[in-house]
N, C-alpha and C positions, 0 to 999 in steps of 0.2 A: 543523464538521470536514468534510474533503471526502477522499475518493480517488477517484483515475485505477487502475481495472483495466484492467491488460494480459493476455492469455493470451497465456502465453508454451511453448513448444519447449523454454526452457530461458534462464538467466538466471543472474549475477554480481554482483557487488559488490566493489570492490577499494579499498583505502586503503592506500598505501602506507606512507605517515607512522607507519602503525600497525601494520603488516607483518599485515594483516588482508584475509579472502576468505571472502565463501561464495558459493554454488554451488548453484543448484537446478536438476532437469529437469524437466521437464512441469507444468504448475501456471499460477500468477499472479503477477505484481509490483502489488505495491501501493504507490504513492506518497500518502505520507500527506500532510495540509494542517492543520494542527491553530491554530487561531482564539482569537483572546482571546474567555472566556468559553463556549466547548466544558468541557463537563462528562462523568462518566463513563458519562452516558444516551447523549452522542454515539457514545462508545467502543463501546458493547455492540451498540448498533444497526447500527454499518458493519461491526463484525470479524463479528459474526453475518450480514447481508446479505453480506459479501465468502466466505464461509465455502459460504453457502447458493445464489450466486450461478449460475444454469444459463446456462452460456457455452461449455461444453464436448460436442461433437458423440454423438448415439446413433448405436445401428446403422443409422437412419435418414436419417444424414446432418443431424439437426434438433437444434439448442442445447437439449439439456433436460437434459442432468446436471452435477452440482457438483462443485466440488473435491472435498468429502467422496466424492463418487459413485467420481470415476475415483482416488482415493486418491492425487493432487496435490498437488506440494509450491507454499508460499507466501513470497517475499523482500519484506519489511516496507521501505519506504524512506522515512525521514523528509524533507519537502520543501516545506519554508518560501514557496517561489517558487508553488504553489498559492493563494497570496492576493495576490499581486504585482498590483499597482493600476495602468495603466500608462494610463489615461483622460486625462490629464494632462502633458505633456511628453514626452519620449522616455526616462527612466529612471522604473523603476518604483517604487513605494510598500510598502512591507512594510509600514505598521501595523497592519494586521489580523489579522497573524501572532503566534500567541502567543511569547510570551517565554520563552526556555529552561525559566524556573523553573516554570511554567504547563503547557508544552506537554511537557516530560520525563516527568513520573508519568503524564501523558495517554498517550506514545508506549509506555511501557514497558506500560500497561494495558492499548493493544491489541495487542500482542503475545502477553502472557500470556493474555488470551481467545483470541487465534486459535492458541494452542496448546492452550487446553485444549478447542475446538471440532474441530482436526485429529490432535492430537499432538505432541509433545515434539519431534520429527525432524521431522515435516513443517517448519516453520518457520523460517526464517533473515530475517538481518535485515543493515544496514547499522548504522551508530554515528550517534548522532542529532549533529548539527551539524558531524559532519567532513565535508571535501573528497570526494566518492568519484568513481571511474568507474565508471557503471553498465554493464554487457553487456544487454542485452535482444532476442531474438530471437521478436519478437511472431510471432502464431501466427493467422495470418486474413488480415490484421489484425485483433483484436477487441479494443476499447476502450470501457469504459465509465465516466461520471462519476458518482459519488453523494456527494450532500450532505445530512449528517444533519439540515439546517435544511429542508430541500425535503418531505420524507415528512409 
């Protein structure tokens, strides 16, 4: 399992098809990557690292407090193309990518950990395998990748 943390300004998600939005200010987007054979050891590891994460400036001007810290909200983005294999030809490979059935109870697990590590409100999410448009108004820029296979 992998995420791409953004610290973001503030952030969207829109699906039309589904007449569906949410809307965070100040916080993270998290673009989830979830892998055949990710189990829910991966899950707990990155929503708690993603939760714990010091990306966000002190009075000192120095990245040492966390979501939890500055009371940040968090947009959950499921994101298949995180395993996209593209070594090979010029279209890329998804097999690495778990398979809906696999990778749904995984997306929904971290969710509900990274609510019950911020809150109920802190968190907003996208719908796992629809079409979205993301907004994201990175804040730095600051981007970080973590893979639960790496630690």
């Amino acid at each position: 399992m992998k995420v791409v943390v953004q610290r973001v300004s503030e952030a969207g998600v829109y699906i039309q098809e589904e007449n569906y939005s949410a809307e965070i200010s100040k916080g993270i987007v998290i673009l989830l990557g979830i892998k055949t054979g990710d189990k829910e050891d991966d899950v707990i590891f990155l929503a708690d690292k993603c939760s714990n994460l010091r990306i966000f400036e002190d009075e000192n001007e120095k990245m040492n407090l966390s979501l939890k810290d500055i009371n940040g909200e968090a947009l959950i983005i499921s994101q298949f193309t995180l395993y996209g294999n593209a070594q090979r030809g010029n279209r890329p490979s998804f097999t690495e990518a778990a398979r809906p059935e696999e990778a749904i109870p995984l997306y929904e697990k971290f969710i509900s950990r990274m609510k019950e590590n911020l809150g109920q409100d802190k968190v907003k999410s996208g719908i796992f395998g629809a079409m979205m448009l993301v907004k994201i108004f990175n804040d730095g820029p600051v981007t970080i990748l973590i893979d639960s296979k790496s630690g």
